[in-house]
C-alpha positions as CSV (number, residue, x, y, z in Angstrom):
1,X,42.1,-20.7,0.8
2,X,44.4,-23.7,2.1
3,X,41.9,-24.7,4.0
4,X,39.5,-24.8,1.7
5,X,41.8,-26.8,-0.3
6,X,42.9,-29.4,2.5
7,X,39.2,-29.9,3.1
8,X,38.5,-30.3,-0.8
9,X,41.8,-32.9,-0.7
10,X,40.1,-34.6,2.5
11,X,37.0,-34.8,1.3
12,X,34.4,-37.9,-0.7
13,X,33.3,-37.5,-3.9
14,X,29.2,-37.1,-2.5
15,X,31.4,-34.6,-1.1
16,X,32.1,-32.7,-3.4
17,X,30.0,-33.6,-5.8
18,X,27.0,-31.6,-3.0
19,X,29.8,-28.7,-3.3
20,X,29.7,-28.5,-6.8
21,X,26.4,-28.4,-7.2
22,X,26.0,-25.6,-4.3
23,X,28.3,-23.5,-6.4
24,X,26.6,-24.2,-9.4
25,X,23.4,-23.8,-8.0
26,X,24.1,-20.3,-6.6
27,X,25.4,-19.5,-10.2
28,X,22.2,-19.2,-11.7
29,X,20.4,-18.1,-8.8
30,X,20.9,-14.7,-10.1
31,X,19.7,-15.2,-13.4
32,X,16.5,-16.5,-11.0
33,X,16.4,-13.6,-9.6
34,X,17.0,-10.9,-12.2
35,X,15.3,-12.9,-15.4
36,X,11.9,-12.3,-15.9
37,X,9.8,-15.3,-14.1
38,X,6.2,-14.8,-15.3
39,X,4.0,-12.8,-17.7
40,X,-0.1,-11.8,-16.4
41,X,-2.2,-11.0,-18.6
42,X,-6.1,-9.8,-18.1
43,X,-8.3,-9.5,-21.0
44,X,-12.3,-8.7,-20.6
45,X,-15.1,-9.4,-22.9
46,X,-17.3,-7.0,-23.8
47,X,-20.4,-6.9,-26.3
48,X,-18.3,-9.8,-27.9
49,X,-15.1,-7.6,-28.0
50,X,-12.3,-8.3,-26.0
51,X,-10.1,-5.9,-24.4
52,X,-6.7,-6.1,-23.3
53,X,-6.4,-4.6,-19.6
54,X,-3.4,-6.0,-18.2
55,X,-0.1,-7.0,-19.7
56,X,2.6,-7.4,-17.8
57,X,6.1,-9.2,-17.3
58,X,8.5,-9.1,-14.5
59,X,11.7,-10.8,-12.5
60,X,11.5,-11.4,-9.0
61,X,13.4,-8.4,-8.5
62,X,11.0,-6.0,-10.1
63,X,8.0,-7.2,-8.4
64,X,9.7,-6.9,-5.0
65,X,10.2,-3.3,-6.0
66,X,6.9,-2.8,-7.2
67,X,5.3,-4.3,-4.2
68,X,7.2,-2.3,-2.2
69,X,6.1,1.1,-4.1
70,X,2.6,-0.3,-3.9
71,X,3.4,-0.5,0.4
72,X,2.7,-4.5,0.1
73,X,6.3,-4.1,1.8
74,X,5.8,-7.2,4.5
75,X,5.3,-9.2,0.9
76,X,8.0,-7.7,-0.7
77,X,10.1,-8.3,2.5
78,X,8.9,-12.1,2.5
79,X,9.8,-12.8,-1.2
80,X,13.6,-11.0,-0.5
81,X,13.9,-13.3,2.7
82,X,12.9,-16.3,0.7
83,X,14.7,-15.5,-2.4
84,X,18.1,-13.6,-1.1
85,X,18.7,-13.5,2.4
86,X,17.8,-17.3,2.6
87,X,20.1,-18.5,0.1
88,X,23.4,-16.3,0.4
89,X,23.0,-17.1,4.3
90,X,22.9,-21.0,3.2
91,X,25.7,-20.4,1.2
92,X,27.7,-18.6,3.7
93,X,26.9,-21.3,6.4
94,X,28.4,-23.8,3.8
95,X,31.4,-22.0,3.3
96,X,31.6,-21.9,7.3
97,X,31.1,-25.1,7.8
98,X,32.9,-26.5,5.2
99,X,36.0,-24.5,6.5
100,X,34.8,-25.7,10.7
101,X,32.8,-28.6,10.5
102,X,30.4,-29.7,12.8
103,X,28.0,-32.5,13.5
104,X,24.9,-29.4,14.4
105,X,26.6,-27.1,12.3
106,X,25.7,-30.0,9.1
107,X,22.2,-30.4,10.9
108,X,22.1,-26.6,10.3
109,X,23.2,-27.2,6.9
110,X,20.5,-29.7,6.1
111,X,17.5,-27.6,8.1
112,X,18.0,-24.5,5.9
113,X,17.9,-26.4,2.6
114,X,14.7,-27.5,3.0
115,X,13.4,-24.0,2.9
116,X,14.6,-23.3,-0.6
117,X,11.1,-24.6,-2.5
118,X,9.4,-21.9,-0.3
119,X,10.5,-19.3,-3.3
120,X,8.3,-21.3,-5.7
121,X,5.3,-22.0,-3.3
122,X,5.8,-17.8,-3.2
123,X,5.6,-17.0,-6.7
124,X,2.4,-19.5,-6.8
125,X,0.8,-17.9,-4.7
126,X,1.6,-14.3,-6.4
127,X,0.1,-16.6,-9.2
128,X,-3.5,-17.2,-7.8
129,X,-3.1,-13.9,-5.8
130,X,-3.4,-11.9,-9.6
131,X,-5.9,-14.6,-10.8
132,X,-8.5,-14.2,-7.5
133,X,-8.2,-10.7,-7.8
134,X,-9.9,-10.0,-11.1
135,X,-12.8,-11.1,-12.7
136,X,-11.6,-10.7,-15.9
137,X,-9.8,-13.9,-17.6
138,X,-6.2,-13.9,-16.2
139,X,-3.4,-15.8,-17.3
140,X,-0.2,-16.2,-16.2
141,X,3.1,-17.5,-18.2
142,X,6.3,-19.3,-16.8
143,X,9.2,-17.7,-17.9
144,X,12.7,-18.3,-18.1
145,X,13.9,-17.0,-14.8
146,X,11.0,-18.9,-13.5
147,X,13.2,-22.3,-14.7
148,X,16.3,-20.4,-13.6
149,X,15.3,-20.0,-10.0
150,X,13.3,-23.7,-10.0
151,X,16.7,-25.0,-11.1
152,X,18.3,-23.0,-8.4
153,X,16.2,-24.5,-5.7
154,X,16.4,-28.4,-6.8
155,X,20.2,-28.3,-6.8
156,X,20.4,-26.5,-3.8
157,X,18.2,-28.4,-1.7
158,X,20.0,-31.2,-3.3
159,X,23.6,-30.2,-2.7
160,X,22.6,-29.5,1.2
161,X,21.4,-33.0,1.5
162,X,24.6,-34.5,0.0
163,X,26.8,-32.3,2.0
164,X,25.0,-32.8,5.0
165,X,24.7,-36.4,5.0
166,X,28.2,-37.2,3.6
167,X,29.8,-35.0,6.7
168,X,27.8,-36.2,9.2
169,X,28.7,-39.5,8.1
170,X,32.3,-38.4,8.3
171,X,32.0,-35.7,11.7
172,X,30.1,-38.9,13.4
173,X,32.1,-41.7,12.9
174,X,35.1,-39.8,13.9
């Protein structure tokens, strides 16, 4: 914890401002997570009526588990990597680095950020996954954890930019 401190006390304010949005961003990763991100819907016409034959809302979370009773487990694997393991190991390599910085441990820092908008290009593709898949009219709402999880990404790729380029500024001109 003192060191934590001593490298707040040492640091810029791009500094910490790229901290403060990391923790802030993993704050509502959760609600990303857990919230439900979308609503599908199917509807048919038939001899002028139309009949409801999908409705159906869930959080990331759920569909992983439903993918995974459905044995779409690789998917289900990809959307956890993408929307967990990604993050918390970002996170902990912020932490780590904060504590020990280093010039590749930053680069690291930077790399991994960039993969954070790969959780929105997945839930897209769920998206036009549902819609190609029937030929009944599908559509497909944006929820709230949908925002929750966007936001989640922005300021995280954000906050690993501003951390990484304020302390490799700092690591390389030592």
């Amino acid at each position: 914890m003192n060191r934590l401190l001593d490298s707040w006390g040492q640091s810029s304010r791009l500094q910490r401002l790229g901290l403060l949005l990391a923790v802030i961003s993993y704050g509502i990763l959760y609600p990303g997570v857990t919230e439900p991100i979308m609503t599908i819907t199917a509807t048919a016409s038939l001899f002028g009526m139309k009949a409801q034959l999908f409705h159906e809302t869930r959080s990331i979370w759920e569909t992983v588990e439903t993918l995974h009773k459905l044995d779409h487990t690789g998917v289900a694997v990809l959307i956890v990597s993408f929307s967990i393991v990604i993050p918390v190991t970002k996170a902990l390599t912020i932490l780590f680095t904060w504590l020990y910085p280093t010039e590749r441990r930053w680069r690291f820092v930077a790399a991994i950020s960039k993969w954070s908008m790969a959780d929105v290009f997945v839930v897209a593709i769920l998206v036009a996954f549902f819609t190609a898949q029937s030929t009944a009219q599908v559509t497909a709402e944006l929820l709230h954890g949908f925002y929750w999880f966007a936001g989640f990404c922005l300021l995280s790729i954000v906050s690993g930019q501003l951390l990484a380029l304020s302390k490799l500024q700092g690591v390389c001109s030592r």
